[in-house]
N, C-alpha and C positions, 0 to 999 in steps of 0.2 A: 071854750078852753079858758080855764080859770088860772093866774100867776099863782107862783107857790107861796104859801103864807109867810109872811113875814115874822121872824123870829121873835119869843116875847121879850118884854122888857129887861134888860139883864144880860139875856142869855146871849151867847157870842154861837154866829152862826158858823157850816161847816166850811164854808171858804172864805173866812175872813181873813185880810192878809193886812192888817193892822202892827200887829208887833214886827212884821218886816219894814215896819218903816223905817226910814234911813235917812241922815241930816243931806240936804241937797248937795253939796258937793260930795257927800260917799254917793249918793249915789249916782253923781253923775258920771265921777269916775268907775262906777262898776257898768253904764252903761256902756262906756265907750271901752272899758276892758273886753266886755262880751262882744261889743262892735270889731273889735281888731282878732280876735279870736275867730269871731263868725267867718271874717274877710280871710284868716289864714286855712282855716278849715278846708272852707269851699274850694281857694284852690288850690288843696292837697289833694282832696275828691277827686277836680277834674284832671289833673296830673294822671291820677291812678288810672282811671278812665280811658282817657284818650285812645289806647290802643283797645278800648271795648264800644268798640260804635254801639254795637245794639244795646248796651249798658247804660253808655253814656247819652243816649237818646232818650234812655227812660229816665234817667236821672235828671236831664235836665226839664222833663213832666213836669215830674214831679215836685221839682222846686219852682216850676213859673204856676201848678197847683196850689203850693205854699206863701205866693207872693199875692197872689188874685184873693184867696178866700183863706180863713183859719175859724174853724165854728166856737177857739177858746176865747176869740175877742169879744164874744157875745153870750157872757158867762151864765144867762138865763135864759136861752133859746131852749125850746120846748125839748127838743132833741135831747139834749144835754141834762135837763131835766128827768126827760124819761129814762132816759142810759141809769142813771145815778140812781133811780129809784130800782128798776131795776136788777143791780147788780147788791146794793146795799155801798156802795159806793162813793168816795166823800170827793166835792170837786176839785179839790188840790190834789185828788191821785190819779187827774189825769192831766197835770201838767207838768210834764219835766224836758231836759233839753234832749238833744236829738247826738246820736252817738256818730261819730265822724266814720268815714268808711275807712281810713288809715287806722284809727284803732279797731273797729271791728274784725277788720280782715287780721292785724294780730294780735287780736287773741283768739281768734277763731282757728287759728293756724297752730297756737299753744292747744287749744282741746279740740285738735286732732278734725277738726271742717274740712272738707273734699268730696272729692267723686267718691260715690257711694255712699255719702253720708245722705240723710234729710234734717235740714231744721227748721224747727218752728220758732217764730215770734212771737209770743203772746203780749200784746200791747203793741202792733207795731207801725202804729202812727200810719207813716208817709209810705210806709216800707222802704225804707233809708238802709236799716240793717239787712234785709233779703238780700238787697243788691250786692252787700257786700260780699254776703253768704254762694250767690248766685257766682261770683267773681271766683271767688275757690274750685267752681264745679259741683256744688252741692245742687240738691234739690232743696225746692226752701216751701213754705207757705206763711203767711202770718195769718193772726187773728186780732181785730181791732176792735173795740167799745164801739167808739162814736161813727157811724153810719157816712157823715159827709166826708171822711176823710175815703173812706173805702170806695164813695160813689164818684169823686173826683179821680181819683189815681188807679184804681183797679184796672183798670181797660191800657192802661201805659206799661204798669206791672207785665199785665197779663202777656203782651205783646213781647217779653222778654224772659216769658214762663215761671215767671212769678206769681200765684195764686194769693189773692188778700180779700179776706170776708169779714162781713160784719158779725161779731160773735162776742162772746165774753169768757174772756181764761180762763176763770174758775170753772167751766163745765166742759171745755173742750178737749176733744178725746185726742189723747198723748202716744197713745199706743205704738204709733210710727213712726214715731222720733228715734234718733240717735242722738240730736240733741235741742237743747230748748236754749231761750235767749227771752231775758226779761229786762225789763229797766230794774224794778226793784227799789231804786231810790226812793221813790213819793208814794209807795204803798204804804198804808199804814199797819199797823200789827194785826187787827185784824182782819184786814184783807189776805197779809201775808199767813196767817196761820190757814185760811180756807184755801189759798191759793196750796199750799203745803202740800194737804190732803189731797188735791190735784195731783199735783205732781207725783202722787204715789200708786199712781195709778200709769205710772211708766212703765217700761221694761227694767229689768237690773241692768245695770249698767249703762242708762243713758246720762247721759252728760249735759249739767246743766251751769249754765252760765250765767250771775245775776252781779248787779253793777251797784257799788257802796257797801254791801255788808254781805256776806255769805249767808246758806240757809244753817242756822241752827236747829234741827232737829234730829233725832235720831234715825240713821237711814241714809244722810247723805256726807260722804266721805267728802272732805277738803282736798283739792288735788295742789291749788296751788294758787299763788295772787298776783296778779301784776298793775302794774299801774297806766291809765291811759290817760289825754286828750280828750275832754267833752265839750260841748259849746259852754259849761259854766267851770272848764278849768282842769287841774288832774283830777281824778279820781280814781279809787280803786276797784278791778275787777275780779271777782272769787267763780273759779272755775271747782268744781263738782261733780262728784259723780254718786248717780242712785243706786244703794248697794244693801237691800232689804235684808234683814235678818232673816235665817232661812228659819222654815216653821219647826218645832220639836217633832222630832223623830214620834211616833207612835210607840206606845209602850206594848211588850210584848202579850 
């Protein structure tokens, strides 16, 4: 097994994070900004929780899975590698922060999450968001890139009938959605445009849910925008829905 080549002279590689650099005290106050956020987060979570033992028993898996091991600290492990090649895939589109289950749950609530509903995660890490989704009464499943996160926590999930596979969202079949749930933030445009094409292969009228920027393209209706709570701060979330031009009638 050979390291991936080192980029040529000149050239800036695809997870270089160089121009994030930050004079030491900004960034030391944005750690501890994120530090006091994290601290308020978790116990908003386990608030929620409490009255969901078998919830809150997976939840807390999967956060002492989050503290033991995280495969993005080891930004050229072979895995991570492979996923990226893969997928076409650039490594800062698969770091972003993790969505608190007090916002998930509302906005999951604005586009219409409950019993009878199913939704998918495409990208969904820890499966942080299912749980949320689980909390409503829905049926949930996600689908995850990187392998170690799904071989850690799947068996914790699963215990709380949560389904989480190693897959990749650009090919995963949608069909049984009522609704989808994406980070969306740290995709890049072309990710985003293939991911698109995906998601057109929904039913009409499924309802999709993506965090910083809504889908531009033609096909899916803006319902409406709210703003949440993430481990990096507010942001905002665009709820949607897939509403296909119907085909021209057949001429006589």
């Amino acid at each position: 097994m050979t390291e991936p080549a080192p980029p040529a002279p000149g050239a800036q590689s695809d997870d270089e994070l160089e121009e994030f650099d930050l004079p030491f005290f900004e960034r030391l106050a944005l750690r501890l900004q994120v530090l006091v956020l994290g601290i308020v987060i978790r116990l908003t979570d386990l608030l929620l929780l409490i009255w969901r033992p078998r919830l809150l028993r997976t939840y807390l898996g999967i956060w002492w899975e989050e503290l033991r091991h995280t495969p993005y600290r080891a930004r050229r492990t072979f895995e991570v590698v492979r996923a990226l090649k893969a997928t076409g895939q650039r490594f800062r589109e698969l770091m972003y922060g993790e969505t608190p289950l007090m916002t998930a749950i509302s906005v999951f609530k604005r586009a219409g999450v409950g019993r009878g509903c199913r939704l998918i995660d495409l990208g969904a890490g820890r499966g942080r968001v299912l749980i949320a989704a689980r909390w409503l009464g829905a049926e949930v499943r996600g689908v995850e890139l990187i392998a170690d996160h799904v071989t850690r926590v799947a068996p914790r999930l699963q215990a709380a009938g949560i389904p989480l596979t190693v897959g990749d969202m650009l090919s995963e079949e949608l069909g049984d959605a009522s609704h989808l749930f994406t980070n969306w933030v740290a995709l890049s445009p072309e990710t985003k445009a293939r991911l698109i094409e995906r998601l057109r292969t929904c039913r009409p009228g499924t309802r999709i849910i993506t965090v910083t920027r809504p889908i531009e393209a033609e096909g899916f209706v803006r319902l409406s925008r709210h703003w949440g709570l993430f481990t990096w701060g507010l942001e905002a979330v665009w709820i949607q829905e897939y509403r296909p031009a119907a085909p021209p009638l057949p001429s006589s």
